[in-house]
VEXNU-638826 format. One record per residue (C-alpha): residue number from 1; x negated, y, z negated. Coordinates in steps of 0.25 Angstrom, whole numbers. Layout:
BEGIN
(site NUM; (X; Y; Z))
...
***
This chain:
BEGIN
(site 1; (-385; 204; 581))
(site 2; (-397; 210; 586))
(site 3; (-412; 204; 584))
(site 4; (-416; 216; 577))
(site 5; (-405; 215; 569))
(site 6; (-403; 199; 565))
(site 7; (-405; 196; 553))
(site 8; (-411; 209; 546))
(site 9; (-406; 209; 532))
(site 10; (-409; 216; 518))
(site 11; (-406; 214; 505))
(site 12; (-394; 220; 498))
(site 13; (-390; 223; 484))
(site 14; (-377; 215; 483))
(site 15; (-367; 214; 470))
(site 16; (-382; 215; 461))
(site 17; (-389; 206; 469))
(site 18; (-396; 206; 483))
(site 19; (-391; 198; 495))
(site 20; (-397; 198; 510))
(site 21; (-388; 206; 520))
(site 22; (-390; 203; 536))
(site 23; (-387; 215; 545))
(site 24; (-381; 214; 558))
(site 25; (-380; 220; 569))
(site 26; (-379; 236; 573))
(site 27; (-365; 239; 579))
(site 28; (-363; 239; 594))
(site 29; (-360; 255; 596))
(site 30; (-363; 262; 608))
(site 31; (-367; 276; 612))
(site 32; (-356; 283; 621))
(site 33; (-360; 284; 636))
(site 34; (-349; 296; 637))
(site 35; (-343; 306; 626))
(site 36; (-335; 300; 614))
(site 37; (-319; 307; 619))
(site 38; (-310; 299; 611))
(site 39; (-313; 305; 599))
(site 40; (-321; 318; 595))
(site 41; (-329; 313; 585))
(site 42; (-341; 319; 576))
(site 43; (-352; 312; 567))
(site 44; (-355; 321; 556))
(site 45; (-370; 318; 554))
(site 46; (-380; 317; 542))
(site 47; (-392; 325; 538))
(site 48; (-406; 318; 537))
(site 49; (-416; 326; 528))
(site 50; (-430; 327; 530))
(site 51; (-437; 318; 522))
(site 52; (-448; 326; 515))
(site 53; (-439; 337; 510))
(site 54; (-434; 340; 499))
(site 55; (-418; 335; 500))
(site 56; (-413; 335; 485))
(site 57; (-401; 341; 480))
(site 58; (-400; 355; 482))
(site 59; (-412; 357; 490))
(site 60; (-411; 363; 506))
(site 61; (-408; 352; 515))
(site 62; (-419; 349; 523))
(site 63; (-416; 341; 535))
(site 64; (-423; 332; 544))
(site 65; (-418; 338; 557))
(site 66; (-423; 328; 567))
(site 67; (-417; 315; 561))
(site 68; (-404; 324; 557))
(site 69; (-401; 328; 571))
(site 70; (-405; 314; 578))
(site 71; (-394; 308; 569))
(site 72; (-386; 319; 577))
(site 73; (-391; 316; 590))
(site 74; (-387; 300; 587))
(site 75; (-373; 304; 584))
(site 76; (-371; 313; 596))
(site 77; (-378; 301; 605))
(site 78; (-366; 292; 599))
(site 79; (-356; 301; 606))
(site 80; (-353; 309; 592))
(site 81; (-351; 323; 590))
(site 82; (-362; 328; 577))
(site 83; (-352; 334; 565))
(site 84; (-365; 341; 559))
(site 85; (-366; 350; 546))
(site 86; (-356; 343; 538))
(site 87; (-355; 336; 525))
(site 88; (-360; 323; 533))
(site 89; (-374; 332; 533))
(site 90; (-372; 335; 518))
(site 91; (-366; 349; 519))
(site 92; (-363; 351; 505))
(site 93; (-372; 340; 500))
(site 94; (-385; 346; 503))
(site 95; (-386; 351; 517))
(site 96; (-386; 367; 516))
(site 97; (-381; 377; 524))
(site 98; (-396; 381; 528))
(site 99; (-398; 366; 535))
(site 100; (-383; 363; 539))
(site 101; (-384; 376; 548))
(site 102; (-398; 371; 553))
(site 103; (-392; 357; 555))
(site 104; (-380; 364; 564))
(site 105; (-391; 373; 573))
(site 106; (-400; 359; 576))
(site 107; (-386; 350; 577))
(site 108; (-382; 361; 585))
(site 109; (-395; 360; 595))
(site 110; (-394; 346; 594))
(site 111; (-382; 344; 598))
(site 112; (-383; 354; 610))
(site 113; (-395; 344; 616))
(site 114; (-387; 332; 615))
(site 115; (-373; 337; 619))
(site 116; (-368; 332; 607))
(site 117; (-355; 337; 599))
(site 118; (-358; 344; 586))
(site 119; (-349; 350; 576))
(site 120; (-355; 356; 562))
(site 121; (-349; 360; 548))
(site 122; (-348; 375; 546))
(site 123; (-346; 376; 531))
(site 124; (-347; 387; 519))
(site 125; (-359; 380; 513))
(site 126; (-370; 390; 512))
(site 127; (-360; 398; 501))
(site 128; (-365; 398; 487))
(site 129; (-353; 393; 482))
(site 130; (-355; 399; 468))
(site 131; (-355; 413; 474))
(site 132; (-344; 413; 481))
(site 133; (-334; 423; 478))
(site 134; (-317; 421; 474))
(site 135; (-307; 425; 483))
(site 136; (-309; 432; 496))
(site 137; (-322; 436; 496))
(site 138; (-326; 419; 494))
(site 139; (-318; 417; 505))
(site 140; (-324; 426; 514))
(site 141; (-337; 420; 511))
(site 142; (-333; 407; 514))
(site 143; (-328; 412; 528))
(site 144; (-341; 419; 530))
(site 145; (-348; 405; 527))
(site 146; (-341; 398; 536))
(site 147; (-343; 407; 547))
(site 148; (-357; 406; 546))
(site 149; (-358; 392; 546))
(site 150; (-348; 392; 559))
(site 151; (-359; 402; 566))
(site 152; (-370; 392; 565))
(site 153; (-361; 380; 571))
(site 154; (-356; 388; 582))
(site 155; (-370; 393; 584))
(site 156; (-375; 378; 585))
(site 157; (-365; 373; 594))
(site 158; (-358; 366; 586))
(site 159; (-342; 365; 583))
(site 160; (-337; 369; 570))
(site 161; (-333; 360; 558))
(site 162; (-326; 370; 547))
(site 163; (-330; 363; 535))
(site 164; (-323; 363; 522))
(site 165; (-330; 372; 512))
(site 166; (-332; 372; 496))
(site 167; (-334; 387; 496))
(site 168; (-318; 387; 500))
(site 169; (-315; 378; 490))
(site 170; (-321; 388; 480))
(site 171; (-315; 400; 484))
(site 172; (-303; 397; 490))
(site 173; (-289; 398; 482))
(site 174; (-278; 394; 491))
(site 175; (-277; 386; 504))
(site 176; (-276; 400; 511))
(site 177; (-290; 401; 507))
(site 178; (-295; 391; 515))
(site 179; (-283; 393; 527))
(site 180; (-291; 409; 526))
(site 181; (-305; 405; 526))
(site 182; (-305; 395; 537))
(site 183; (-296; 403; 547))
(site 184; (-305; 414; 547))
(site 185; (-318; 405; 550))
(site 186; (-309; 398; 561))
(site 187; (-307; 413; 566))
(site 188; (-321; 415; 570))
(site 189; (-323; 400; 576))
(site 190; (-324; 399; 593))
(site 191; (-322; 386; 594))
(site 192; (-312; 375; 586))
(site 193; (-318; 369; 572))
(site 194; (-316; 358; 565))
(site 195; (-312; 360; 551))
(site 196; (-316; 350; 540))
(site 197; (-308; 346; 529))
(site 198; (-317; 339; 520))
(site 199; (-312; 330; 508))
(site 200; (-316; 330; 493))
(site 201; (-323; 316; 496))
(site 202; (-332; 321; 505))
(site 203; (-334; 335; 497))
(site 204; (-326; 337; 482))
(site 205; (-329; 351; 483))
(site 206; (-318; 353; 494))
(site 207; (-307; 348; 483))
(site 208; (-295; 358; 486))
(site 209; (-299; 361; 502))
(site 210; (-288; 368; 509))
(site 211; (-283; 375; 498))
(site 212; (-276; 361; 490))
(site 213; (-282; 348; 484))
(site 214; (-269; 343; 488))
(site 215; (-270; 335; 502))
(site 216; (-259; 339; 508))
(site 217; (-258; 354; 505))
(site 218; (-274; 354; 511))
(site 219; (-268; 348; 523))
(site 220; (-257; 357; 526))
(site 221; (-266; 369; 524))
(site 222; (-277; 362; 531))
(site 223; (-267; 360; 544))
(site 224; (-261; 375; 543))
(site 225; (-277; 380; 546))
(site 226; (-278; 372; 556))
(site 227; (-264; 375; 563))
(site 228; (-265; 388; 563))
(site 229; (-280; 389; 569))
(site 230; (-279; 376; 576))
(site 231; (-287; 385; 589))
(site 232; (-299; 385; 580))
(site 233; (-299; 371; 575))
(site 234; (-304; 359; 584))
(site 235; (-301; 348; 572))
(site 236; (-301; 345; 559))
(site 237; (-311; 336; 551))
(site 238; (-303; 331; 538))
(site 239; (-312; 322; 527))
(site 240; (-302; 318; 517))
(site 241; (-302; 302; 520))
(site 242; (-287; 300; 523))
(site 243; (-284; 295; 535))
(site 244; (-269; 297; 533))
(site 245; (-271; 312; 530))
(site 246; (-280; 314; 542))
(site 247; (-268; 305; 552))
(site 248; (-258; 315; 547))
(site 249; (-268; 327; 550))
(site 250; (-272; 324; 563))
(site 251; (-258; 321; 567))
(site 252; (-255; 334; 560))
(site 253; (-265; 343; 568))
(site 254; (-263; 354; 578))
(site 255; (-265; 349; 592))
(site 256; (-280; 348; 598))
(site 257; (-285; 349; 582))
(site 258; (-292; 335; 578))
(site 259; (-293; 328; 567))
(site 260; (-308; 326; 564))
(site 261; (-307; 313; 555))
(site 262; (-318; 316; 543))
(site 263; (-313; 302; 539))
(site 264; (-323; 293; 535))
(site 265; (-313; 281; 530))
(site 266; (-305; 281; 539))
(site 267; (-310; 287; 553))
(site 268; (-307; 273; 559))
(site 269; (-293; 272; 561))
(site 270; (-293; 288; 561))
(site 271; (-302; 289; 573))
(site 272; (-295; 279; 580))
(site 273; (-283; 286; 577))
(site 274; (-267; 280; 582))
(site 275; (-257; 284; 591))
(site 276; (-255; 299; 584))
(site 277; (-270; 302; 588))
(site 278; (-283; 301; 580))
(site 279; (-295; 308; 573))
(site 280; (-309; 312; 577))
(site 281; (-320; 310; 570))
(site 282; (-329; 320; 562))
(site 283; (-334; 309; 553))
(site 284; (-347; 308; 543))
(site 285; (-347; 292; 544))
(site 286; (-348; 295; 560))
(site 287; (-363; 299; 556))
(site 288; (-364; 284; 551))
(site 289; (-357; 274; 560))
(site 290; (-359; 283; 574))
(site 291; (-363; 273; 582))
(site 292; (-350; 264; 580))
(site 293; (-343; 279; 579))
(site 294; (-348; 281; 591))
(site 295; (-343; 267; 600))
(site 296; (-329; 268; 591))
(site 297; (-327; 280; 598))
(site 298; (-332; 277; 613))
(site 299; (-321; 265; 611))
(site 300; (-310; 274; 608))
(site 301; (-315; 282; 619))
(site 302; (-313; 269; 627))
(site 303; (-300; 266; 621))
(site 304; (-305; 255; 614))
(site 305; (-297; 260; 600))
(site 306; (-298; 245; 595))
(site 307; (-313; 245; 595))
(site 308; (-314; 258; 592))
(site 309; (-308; 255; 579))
(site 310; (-315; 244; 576))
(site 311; (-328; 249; 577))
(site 312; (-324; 261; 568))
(site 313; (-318; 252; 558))
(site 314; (-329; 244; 557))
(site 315; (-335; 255; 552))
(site 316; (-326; 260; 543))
(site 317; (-333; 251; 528))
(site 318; (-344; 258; 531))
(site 319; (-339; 273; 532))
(site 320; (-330; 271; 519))
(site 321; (-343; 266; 513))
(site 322; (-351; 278; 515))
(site 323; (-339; 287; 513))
(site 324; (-335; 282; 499))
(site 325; (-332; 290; 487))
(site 326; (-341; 298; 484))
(site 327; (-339; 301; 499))
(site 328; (-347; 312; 497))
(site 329; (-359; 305; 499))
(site 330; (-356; 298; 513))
(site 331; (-368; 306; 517))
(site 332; (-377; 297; 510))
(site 333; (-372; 285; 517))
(site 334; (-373; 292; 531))
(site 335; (-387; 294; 529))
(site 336; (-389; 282; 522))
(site 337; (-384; 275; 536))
(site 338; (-394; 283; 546))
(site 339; (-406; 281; 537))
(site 340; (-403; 265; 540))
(site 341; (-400; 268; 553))
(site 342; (-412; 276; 553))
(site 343; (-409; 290; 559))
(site 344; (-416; 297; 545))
(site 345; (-429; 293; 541))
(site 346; (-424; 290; 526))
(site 347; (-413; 291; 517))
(site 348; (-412; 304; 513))
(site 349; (-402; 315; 513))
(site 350; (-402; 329; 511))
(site 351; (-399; 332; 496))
(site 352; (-403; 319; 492))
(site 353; (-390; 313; 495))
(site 354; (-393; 301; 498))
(site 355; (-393; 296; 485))
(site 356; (-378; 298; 485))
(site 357; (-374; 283; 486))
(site 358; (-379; 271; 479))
(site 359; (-387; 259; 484))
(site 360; (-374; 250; 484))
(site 361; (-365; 260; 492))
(site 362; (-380; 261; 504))
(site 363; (-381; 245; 502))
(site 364; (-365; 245; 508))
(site 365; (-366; 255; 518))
(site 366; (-378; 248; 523))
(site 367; (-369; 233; 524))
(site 368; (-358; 242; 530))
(site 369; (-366; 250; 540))
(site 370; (-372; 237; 545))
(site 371; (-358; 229; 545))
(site 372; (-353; 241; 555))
(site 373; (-365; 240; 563))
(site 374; (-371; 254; 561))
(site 375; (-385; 249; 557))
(site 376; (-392; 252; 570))
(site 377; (-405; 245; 566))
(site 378; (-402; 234; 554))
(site 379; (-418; 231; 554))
(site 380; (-421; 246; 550))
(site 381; (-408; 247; 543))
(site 382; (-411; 234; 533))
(site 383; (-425; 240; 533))
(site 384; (-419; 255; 527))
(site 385; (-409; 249; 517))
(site 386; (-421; 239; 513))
(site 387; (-430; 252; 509))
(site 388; (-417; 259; 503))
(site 389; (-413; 246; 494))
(site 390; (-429; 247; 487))
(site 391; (-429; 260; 485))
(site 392; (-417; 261; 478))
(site 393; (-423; 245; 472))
(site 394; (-416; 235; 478))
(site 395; (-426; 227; 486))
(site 396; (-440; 224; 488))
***
């Protein structure tokens, strides 16, 4: 235990009551002195809103661009590549298309100066869904969508992440559908995606994605796309939180097609992998626990696998925690965690979302984030979660 760190405490609501918890020690997690090569591995980061906007439901994001791209350059600085635009960044939860393409072009700049890795989410979100027409000619506005999302990430430098869109959802009609629409955005790509097959935890308006709410059927159509334009893809993310589902994809996929893990359950033993190979990593939770991420993955490079295990299992509690149902709201947890960590000025999110956990689930995530040593400064971190306890009255 550090000095500055010895003995800092705060009072915690516990079983109705209030009880005195002792923080210990941030972890021992290094940055990396060479690139990470064991694994690819991507952090999809956060948005930090700027705190005298507006930032309610419905309203235009309005980001505060300097805090959100520092978060970026601390990921990159850990050896991660920056997944950006994704749902991590509230895409479909109140990021629109007018600030997710702005994000991509300063990400994209960012990225450039720092020789940093960066992929972004091209998706079909600036559609009206509502006016979307039946049949063919929804289809091909769905197409036209997506293009036009690809053309900004290309133009920013950054790869990209296909991601799965509730336009298709509405219009599509059979699992050809999707098969149709995706082929002829890969057509256009020049250089291999990442497609992302997002489950119904992290988003219930993608029910029935590929064509079948059943698993199996999704899969095999999921895995005929990707065999017959395996040129075009460079991996695929899947989010559905089975492990034994992913295992049998990755062992499953065409050679030199990864398996981007969207896990975040069961990205410890996925990551680590076994004799038969393992996944890499496209993870929301990376956002969180980067720093021990970060020295997992520079042991594997090592060939530490042991170690490297340990130190992703050790933060596993945490990452079920701020993934629980409704998992939706991960979000609120991840900003939650950089607010005490102090890389955003306040608890705010775009949307107001960060009303979308309770006091009890930010109190446990707090005990858990300090048990896997991912409070960097406990003196300013007791301080934050002091200030958040009195507002929402619980404390003096």
């Amino acid at each position: 235990m550090t000095a500055t760190s010895a003995g800092v405490s705060v009072v915690l609501p516990v079983d109705g009551g209030l009880e005195p918890y002792v923080l210990g020690s941030p972890g021992a997690w290094t940055r990396p002195s060479r690139p990470i090569t064991s694994r690819v591995a991507f952090a999809a980061a956060h948005v930090i809103p700027r705190a005298t906007a507006e930032n309610t439901p419905g309203a235009p994001a309005a980001i505060d661009w300097d805090a959100t791209l520092a978060y970026r350059h601390e990921l990159w600085s850990y050896g991660l590549g920056v997944a950006d635009a994704m749902d991590t960044a509230q895409r479909g939860m109140g990021l629109d298309w007018q600030a997710t393409a702005e994000l991509i072009r300063r990400s994209g700049a960012a990225a450039a100066a720092a020789g940093g890795r960066l992929a972004c989410g091209a998706g079909t979100d600036q559609l009206d869904l509502a006016a979307l027409p039946a049949g063919a000619a929804g289809l091909a506005r769905i197409v036209d969508a997506y293009r036009e999302q690809v053309e900004v990430v290309t133009a920013a430098g950054a790869q990209v992440i296909l991601m799965a869109s509730r336009a298709l959802v509405r219009v599509a009609r059979s699992a050809a559908d999707y098969v149709d629409v995706y082929e002829r955005v890969l057509a256009d790509v020049d250089r291999p995606v990442i497609l992302h097959w997002l489950g119904t935890m992290f988003d219930p308006a993608l029910d029935g994605y590929w064509g079948s709410a059943d698993i199996a059927a999704a899969t095999a159509t999921f895995r005929t796309l990707i065999e017959d334009n395996r040129s075009k893809i460079d991996g695929v993310k899947v989010s559905l939180l089975d492990a034994a589902h992913e295992v049998a994809l990755r062992r499953a996929l065409p050679a030199g097609v990864r398996l981007y893990t969207g896990d975040d359950f069961n990205y410890p033993e996925l990551i680590t992998g076994d004799a038969e190979g393992h996944s890499d990593a496209l993870l929301g939770i990376f956002a969180a626990i980067y720093p021990a991420a970060s020295t997992a993955l520079q042991e594997l490079d090592s060939g530490n696998t042991t170690r490297a295990a340990a130190i992703l299992g050790s933060t596993q509690e945490l990452g079920r925690h701020i993934f629980a149902a409704p998992t939706y709201y991960y979000k609120t947890g991840i900003a939650f965690l950089s607010w005490l960590n102090g890389k955003q000025p306040g608890f705010s999110m775009v949307a107001g979302l960060s009303t979308g956990r309770s006091v009890p689930h930010m109190v446990e995530l707090f005990r858990l984030a300090d048990r896997a040593g991912l409070l960097a400064d406990p003196e300013l971190a007791a301080h934050r979660m002091r200030l958040y306890l009195e507002l929402n009255g619980l404390g003096s």
